[in-house]
Backbone as JSON Lines, residues from 0, in Angstrom:
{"i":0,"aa":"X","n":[74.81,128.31,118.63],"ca":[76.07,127.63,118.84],"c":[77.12,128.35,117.99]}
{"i":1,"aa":"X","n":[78.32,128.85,118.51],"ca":[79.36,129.59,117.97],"c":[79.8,128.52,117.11]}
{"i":2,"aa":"X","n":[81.05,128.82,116.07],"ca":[81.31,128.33,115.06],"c":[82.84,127.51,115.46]}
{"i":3,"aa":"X","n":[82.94,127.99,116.37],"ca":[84.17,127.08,116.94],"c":[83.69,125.66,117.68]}
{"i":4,"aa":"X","n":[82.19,125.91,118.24],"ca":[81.39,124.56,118.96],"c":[81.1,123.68,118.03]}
{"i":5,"aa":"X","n":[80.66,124.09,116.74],"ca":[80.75,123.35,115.39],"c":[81.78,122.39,115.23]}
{"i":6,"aa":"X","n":[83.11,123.68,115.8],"ca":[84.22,122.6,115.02],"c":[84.62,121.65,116.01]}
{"i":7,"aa":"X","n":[84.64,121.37,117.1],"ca":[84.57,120.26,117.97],"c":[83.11,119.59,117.93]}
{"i":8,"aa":"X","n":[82.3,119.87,117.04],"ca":[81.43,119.06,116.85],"c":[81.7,118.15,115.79]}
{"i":9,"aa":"X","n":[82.4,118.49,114.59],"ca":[82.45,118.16,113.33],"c":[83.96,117.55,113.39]}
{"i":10,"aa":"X","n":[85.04,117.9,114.25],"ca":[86.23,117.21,114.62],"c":[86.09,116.0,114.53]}
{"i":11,"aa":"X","n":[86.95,115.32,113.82],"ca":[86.81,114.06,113.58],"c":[85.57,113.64,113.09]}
{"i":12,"aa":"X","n":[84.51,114.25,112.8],"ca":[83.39,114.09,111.7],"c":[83.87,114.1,110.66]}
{"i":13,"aa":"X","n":[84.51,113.01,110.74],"ca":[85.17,113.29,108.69],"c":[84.53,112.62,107.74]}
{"i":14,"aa":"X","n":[84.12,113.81,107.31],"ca":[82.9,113.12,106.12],"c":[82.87,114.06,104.52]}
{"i":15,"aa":"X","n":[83.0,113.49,103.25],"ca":[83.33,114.18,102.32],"c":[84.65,112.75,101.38]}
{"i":16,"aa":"X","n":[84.48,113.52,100.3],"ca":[85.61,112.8,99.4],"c":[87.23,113.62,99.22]}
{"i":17,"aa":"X","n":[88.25,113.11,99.29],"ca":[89.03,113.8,99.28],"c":[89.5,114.37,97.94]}
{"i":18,"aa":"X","n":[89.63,115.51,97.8],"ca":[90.63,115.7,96.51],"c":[92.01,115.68,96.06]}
{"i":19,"aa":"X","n":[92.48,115.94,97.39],"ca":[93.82,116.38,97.8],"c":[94.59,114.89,97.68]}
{"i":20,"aa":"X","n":[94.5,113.49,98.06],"ca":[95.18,112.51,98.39],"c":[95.73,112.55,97.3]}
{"i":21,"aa":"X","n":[96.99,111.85,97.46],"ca":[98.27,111.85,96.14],"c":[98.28,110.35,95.73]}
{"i":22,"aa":"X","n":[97.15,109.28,96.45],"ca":[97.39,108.11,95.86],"c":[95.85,107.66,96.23]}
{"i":23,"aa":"X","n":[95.61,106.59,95.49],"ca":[94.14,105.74,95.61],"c":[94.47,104.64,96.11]}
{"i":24,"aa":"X","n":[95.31,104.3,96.89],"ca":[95.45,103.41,97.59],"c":[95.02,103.14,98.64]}
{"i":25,"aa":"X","n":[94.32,102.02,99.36],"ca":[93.2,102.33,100.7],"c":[93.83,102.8,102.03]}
{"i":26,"aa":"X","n":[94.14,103.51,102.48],"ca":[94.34,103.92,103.6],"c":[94.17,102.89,105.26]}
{"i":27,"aa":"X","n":[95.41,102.26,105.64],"ca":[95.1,101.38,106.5],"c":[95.4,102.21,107.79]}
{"i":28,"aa":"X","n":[94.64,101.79,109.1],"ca":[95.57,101.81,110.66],"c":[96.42,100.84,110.9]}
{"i":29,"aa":"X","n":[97.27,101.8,111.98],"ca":[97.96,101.04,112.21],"c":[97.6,99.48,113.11]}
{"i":30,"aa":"X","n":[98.05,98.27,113.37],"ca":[97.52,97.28,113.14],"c":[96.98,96.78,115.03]}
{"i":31,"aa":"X","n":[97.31,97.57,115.95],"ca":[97.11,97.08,116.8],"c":[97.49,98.54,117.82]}
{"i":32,"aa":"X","n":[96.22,98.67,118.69],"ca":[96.69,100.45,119.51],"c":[95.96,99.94,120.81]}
{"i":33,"aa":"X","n":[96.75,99.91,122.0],"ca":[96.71,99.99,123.44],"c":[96.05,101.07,123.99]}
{"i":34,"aa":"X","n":[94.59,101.03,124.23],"ca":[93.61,102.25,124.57],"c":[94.77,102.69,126.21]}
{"i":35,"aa":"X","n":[95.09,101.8,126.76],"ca":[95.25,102.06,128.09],"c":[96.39,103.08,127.53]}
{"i":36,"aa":"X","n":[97.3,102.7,127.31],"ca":[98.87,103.7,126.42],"c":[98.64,105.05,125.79]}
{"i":37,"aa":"X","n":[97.21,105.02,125.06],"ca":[96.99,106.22,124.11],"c":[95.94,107.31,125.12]}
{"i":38,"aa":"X","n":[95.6,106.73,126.48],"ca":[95.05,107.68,127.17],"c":[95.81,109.07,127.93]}
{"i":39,"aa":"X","n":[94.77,110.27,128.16],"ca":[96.19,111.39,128.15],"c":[96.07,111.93,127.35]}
{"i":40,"aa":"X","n":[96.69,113.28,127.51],"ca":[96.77,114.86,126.57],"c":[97.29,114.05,125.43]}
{"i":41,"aa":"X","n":[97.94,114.69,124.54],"ca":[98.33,114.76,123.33],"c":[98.17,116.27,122.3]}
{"i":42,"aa":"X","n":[99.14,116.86,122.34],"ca":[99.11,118.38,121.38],"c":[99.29,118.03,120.14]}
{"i":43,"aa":"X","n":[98.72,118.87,119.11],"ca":[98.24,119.08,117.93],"c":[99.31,119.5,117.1]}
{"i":44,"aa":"X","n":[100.38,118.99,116.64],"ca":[101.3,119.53,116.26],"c":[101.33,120.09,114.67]}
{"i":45,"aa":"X","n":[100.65,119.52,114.18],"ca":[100.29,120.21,112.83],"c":[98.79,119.09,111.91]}
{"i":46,"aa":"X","n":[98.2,120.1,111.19],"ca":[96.94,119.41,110.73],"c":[96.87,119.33,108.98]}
{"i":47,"aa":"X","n":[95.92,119.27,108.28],"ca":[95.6,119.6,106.95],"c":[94.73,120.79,107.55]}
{"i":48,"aa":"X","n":[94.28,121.91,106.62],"ca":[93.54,123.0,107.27],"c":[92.19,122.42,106.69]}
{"i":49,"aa":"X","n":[91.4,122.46,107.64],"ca":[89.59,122.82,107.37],"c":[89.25,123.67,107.63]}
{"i":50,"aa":"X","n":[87.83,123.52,107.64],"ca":[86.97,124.87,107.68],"c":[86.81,125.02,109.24]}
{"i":51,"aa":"X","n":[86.55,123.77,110.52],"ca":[86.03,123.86,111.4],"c":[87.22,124.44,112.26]}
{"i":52,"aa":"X","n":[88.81,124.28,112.25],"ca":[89.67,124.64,113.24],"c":[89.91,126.26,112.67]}
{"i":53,"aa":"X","n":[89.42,127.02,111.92],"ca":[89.6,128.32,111.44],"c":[89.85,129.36,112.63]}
{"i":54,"aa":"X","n":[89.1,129.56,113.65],"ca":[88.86,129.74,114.96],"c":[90.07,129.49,116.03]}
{"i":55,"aa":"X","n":[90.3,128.36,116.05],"ca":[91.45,128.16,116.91],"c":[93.21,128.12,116.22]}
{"i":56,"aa":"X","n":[93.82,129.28,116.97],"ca":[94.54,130.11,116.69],"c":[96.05,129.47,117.72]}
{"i":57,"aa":"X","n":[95.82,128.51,118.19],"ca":[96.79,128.0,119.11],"c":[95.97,126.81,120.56]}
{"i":58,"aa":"X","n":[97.47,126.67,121.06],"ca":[97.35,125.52,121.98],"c":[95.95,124.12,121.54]}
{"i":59,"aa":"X","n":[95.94,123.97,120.54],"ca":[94.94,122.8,120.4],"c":[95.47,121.74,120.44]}
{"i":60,"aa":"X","n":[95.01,121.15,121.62],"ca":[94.95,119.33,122.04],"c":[93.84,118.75,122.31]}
{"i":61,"aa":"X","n":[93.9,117.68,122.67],"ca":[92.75,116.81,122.84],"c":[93.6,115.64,124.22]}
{"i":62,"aa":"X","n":[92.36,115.09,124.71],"ca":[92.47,114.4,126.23],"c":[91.88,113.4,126.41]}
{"i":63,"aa":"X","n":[92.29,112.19,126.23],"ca":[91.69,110.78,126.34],"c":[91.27,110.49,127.65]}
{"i":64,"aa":"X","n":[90.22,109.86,128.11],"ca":[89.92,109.08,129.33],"c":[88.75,107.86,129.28]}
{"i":65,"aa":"X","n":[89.68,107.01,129.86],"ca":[88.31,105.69,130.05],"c":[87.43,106.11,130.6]}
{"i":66,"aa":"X","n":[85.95,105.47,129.68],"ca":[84.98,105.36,130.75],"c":[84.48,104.1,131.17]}
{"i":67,"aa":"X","n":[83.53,104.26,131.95],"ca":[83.28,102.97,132.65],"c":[82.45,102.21,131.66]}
{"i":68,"aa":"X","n":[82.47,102.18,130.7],"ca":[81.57,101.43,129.58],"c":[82.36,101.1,128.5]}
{"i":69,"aa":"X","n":[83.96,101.36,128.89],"ca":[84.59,101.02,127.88],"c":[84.91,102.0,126.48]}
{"i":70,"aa":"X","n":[84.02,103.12,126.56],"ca":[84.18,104.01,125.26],"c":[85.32,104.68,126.3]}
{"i":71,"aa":"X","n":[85.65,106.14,125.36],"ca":[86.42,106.95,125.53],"c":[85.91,108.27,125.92]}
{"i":72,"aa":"X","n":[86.03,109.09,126.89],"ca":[86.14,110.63,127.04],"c":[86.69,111.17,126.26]}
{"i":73,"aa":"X","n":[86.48,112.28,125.19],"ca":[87.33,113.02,124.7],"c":[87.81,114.62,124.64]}
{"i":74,"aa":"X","n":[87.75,115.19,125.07],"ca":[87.99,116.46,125.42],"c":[88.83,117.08,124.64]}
{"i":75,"aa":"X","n":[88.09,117.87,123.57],"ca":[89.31,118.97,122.74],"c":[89.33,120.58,123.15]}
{"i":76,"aa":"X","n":[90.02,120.89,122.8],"ca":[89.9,122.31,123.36],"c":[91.44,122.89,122.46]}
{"i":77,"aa":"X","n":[91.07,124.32,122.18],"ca":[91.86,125.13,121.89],"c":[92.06,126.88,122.07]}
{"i":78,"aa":"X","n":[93.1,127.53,121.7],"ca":[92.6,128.77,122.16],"c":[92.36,129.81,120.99]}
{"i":79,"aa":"X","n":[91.22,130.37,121.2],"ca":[90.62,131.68,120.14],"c":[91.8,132.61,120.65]}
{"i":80,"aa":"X","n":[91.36,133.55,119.21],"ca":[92.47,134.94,119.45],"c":[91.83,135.5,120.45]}
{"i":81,"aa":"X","n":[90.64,135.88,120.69],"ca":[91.19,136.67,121.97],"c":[91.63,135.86,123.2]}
{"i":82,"aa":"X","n":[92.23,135.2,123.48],"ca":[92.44,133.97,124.66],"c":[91.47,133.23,125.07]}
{"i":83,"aa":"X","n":[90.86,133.3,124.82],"ca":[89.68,131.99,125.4],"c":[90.03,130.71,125.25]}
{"i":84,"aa":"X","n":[89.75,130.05,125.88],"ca":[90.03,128.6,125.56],"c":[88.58,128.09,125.26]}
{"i":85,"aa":"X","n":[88.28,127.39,124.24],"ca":[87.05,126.79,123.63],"c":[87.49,125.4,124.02]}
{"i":86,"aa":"X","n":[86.76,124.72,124.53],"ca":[86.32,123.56,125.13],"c":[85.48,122.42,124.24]}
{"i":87,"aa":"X","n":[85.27,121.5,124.08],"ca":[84.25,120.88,123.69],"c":[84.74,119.16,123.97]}
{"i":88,"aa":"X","n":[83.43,118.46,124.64],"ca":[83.4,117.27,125.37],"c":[82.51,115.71,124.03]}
{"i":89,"aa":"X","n":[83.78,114.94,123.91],"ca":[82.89,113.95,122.85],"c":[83.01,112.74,123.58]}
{"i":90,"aa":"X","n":[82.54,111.8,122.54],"ca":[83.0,110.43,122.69],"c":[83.63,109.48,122.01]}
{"i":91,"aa":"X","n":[84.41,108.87,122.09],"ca":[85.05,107.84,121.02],"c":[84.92,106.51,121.12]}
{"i":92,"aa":"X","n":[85.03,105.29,120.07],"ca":[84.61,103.84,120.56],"c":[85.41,103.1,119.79]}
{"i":93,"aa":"X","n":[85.56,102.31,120.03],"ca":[86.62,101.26,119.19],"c":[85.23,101.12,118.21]}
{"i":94,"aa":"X","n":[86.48,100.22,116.88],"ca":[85.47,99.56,115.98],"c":[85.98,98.59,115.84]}
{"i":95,"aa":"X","n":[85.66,97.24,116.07],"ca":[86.21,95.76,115.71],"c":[86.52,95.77,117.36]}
{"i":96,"aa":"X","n":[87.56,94.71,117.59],"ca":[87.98,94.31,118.86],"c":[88.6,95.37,119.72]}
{"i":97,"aa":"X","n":[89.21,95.06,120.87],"ca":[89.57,96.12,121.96],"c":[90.99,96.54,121.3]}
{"i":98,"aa":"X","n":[91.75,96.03,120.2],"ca":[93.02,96.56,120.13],"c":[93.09,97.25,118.48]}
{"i":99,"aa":"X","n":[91.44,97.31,118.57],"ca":[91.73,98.18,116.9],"c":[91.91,99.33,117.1]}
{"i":100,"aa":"X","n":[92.89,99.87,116.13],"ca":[93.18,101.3,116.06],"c":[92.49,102.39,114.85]}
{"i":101,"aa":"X","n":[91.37,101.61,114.93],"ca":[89.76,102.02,114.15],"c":[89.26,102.6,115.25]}
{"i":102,"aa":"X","n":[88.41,104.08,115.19],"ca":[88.05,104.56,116.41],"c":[86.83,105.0,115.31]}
{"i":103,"aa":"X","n":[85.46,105.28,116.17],"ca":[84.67,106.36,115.84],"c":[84.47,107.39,117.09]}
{"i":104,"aa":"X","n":[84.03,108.7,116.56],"ca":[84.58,110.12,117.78],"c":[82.91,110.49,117.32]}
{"i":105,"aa":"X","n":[82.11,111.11,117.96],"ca":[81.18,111.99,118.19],"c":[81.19,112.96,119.35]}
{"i":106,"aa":"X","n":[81.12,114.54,118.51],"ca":[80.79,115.34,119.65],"c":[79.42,116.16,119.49]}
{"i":107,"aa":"X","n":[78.53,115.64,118.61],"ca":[77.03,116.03,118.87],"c":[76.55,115.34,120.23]}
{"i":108,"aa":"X","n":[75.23,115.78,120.94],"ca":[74.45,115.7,122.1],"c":[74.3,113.96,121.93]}
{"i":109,"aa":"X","n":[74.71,112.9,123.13],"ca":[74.01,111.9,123.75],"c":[73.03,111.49,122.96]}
{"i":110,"aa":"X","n":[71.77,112.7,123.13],"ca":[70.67,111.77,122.73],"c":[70.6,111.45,120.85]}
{"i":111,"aa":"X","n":[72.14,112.38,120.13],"ca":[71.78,111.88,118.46],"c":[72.78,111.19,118.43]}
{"i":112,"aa":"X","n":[73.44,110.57,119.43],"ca":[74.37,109.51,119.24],"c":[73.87,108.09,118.55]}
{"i":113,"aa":"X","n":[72.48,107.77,118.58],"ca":[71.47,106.3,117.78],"c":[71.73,107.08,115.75]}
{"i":114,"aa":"X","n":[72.42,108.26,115.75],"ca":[72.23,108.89,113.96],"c":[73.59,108.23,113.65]}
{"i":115,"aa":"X","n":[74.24,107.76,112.73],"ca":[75.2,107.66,112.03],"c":[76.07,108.38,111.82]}
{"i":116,"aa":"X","n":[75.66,109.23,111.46],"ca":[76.05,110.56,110.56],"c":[76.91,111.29,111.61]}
{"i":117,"aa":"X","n":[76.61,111.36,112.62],"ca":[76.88,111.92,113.94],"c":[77.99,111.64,114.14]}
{"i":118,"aa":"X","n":[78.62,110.45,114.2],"ca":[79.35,109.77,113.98],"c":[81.05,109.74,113.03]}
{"i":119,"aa":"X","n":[82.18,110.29,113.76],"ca":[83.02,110.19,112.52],"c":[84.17,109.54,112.61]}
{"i":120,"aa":"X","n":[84.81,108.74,111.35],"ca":[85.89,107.86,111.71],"c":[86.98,108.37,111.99]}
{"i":121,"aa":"X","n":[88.07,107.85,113.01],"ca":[89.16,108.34,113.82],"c":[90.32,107.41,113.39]}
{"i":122,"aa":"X","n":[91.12,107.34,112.63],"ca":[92.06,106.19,112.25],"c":[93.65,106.61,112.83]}
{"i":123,"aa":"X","n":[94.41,105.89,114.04],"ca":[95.38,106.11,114.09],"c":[96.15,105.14,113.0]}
{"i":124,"aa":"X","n":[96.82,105.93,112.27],"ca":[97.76,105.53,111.26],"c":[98.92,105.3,111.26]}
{"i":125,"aa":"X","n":[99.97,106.2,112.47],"ca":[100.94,105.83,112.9],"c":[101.21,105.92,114.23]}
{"i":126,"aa":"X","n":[101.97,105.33,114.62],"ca":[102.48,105.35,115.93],"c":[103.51,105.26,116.21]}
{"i":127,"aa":"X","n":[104.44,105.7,117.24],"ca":[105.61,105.13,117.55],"c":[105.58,104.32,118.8]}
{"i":128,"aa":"X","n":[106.32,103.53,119.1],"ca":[106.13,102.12,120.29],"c":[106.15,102.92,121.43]}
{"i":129,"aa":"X","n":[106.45,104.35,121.44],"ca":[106.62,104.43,122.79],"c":[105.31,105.61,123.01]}
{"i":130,"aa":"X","n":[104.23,105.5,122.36],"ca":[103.03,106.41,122.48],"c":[103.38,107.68,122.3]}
{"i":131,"aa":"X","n":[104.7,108.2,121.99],"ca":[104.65,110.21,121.9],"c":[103.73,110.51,120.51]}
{"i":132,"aa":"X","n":[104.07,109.94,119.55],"ca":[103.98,110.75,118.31],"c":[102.96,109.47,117.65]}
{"i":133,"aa":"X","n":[101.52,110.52,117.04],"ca":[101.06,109.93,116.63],"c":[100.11,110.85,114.83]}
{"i":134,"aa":"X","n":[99.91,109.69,114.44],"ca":[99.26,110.45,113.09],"c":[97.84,109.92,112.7]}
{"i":135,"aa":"X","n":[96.64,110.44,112.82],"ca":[95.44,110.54,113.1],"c":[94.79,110.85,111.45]}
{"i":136,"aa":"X","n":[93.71,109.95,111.03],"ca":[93.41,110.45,109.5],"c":[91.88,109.68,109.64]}
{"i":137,"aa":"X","n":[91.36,109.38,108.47],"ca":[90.24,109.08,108.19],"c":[90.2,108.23,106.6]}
{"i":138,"aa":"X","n":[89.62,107.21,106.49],"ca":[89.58,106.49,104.81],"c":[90.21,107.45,103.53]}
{"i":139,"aa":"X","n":[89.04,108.7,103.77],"ca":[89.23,109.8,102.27],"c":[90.75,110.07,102.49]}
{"i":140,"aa":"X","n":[91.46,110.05,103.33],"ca":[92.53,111.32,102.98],"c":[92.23,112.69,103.95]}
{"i":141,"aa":"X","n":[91.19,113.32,103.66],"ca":[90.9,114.49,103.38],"c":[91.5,115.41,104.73]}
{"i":142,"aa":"X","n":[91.65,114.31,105.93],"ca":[91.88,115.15,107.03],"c":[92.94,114.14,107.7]}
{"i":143,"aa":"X","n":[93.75,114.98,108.83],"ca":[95.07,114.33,108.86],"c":[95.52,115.06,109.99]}
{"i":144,"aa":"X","n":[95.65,114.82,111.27],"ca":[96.31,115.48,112.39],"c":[98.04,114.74,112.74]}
{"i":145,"aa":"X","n":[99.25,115.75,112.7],"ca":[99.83,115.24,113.71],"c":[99.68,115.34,115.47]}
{"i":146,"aa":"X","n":[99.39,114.65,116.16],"ca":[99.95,114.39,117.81],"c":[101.02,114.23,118.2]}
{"i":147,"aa":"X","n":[101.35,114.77,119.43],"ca":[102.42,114.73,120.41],"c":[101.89,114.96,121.6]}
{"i":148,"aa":"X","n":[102.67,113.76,122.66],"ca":[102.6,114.03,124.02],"c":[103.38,115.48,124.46]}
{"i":149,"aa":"X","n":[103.93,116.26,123.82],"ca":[104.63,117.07,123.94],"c":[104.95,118.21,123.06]}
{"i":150,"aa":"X","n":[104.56,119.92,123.36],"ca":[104.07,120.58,122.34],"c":[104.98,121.13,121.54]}
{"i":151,"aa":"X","n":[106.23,120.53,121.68],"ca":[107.38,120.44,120.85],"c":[107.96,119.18,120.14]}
{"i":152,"aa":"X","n":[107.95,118.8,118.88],"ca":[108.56,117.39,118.54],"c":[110.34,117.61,118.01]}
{"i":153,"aa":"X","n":[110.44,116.36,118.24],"ca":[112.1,116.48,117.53],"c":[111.64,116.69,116.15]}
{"i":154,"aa":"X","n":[112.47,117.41,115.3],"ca":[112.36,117.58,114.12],"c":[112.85,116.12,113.17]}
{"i":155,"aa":"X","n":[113.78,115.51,113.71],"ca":[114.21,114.14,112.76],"c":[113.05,113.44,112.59]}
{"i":156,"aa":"X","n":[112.33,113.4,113.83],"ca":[111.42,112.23,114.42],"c":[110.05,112.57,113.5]}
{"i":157,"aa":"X","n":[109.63,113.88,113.67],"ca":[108.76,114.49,112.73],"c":[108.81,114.16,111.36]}
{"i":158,"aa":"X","n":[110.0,114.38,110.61],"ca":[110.76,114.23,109.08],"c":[110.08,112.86,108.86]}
{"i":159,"aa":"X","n":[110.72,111.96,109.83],"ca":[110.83,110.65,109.46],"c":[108.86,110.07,109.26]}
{"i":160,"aa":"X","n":[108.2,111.08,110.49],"ca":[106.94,110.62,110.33],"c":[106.07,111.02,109.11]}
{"i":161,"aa":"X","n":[106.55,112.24,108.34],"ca":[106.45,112.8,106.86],"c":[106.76,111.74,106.14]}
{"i":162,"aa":"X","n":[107.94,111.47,106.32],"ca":[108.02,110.23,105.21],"c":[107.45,109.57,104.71]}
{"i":163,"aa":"X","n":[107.26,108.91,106.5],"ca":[105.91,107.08,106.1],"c":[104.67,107.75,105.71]}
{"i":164,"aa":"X","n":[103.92,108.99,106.1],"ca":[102.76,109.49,106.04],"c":[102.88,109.66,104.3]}
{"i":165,"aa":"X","n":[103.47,110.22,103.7],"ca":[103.33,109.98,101.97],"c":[103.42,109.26,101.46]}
{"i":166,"aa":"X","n":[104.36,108.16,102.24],"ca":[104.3,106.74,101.69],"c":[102.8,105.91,101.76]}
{"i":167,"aa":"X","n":[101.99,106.74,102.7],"ca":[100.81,105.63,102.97],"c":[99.51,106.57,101.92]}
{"i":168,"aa":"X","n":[100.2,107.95,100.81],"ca":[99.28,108.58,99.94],"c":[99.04,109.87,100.33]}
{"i":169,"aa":"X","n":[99.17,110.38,101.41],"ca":[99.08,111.65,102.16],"c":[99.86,112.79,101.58]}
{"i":170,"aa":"X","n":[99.55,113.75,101.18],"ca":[99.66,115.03,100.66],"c":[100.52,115.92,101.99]}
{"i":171,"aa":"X","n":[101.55,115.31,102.35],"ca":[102.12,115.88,103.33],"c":[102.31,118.0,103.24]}
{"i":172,"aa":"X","n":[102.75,117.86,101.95],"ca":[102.72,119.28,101.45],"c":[101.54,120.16,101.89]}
{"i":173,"aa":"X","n":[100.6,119.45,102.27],"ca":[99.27,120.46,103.02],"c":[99.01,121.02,104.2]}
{"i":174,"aa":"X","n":[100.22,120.28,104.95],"ca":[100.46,119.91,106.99],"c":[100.58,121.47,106.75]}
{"i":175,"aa":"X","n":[99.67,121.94,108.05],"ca":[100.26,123.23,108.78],"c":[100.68,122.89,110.39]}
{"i":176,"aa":"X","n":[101.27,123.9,110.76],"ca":[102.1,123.68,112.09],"c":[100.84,124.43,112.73]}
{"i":177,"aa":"X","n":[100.93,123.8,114.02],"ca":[99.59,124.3,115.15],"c":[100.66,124.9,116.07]}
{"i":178,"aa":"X","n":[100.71,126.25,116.15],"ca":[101.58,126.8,117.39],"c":[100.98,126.27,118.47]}
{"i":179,"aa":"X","n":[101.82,125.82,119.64],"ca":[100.99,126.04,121.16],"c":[101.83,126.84,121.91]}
């Protein structure tokens, strides 16, 4: 398995302690997220860097779809330098009721979906009411995506989402921009 299949394996496998967070304060979601609203592309507009997106060099989004069981389709994909587009197919599930914006994401194989570990937490943290712009993290800190329905954001709109994101302990100073 190439090292980019890793990292849509380990995507949203967020697992580890953070060092980086600028506050010890618990990290909440936001309080209520409309699966039907948040289904659909969404581009990667800037991340904290890890080890697993090293590889992908542009256009990285991800692609929501219901399934008939109520979890989520997830489809990430981005493009390697030499153009390829790397692909990789997970799953996501609510945690608590249908309007928590607590998610867990796995993109290891079906059959180690019964492991835990496999398993990683997905926390939308912010949102705006009208579903474009969203900010994606995990308990530690340690990892932190911005989203957009659109692979350009307004810059105010962005600023303003910097803001609340340090206000909630986030090391905004770490964000890199994801060209697409």
């Amino acid at each position: 398995m190439n090292s980019i299949k890793v990292f849509f394996i380990i995507l949203f496998g967020l697992f580890g302690q953070n060092v980086y967070a600028q506050s010890d304060a618990p990290l909440t979601s936001i309080p209520s997220l409309d699966v039907q609203k948040y289904l659909g592309r969404w581009y990667e507009i800037s991340k904290f860097p890890n080890s697993f997106q090293k590889k992908c060099v542009a256009k990285t989004s991800a692609e929501y779809e219901l399934n008939t069981d109520g979890s989520l389709r997830v489809l990430n994909q981005c493009q390697l330098a030499d153009g390829e587009m790397n692909q990789a197919i997970g799953q996501a599930k609510q945690i608590g009721d249908s309007h928590s914006a607590k998610l867990e994401v796995r993109f290891a194989p079906i059959w180690l979906s019964f492991l835990p570990f496999v398993w990683g937490d997905y926390w939308v943290i912010d949102l705006d009411e009208n579903y474009q712009l969203a900010a994606v993290s995990e308990p530690s800190k340690k990892y932190l995506w911005v989203l957009s329905r659109t692979p350009v954001v307004d810059e105010a709109k962005y600023s303003a989402l910097l803001k609340r994101l340090t206000a909630m302990g986030l090391d905004v100073s770490r964000l890199e921009k994801s060209p697409q």
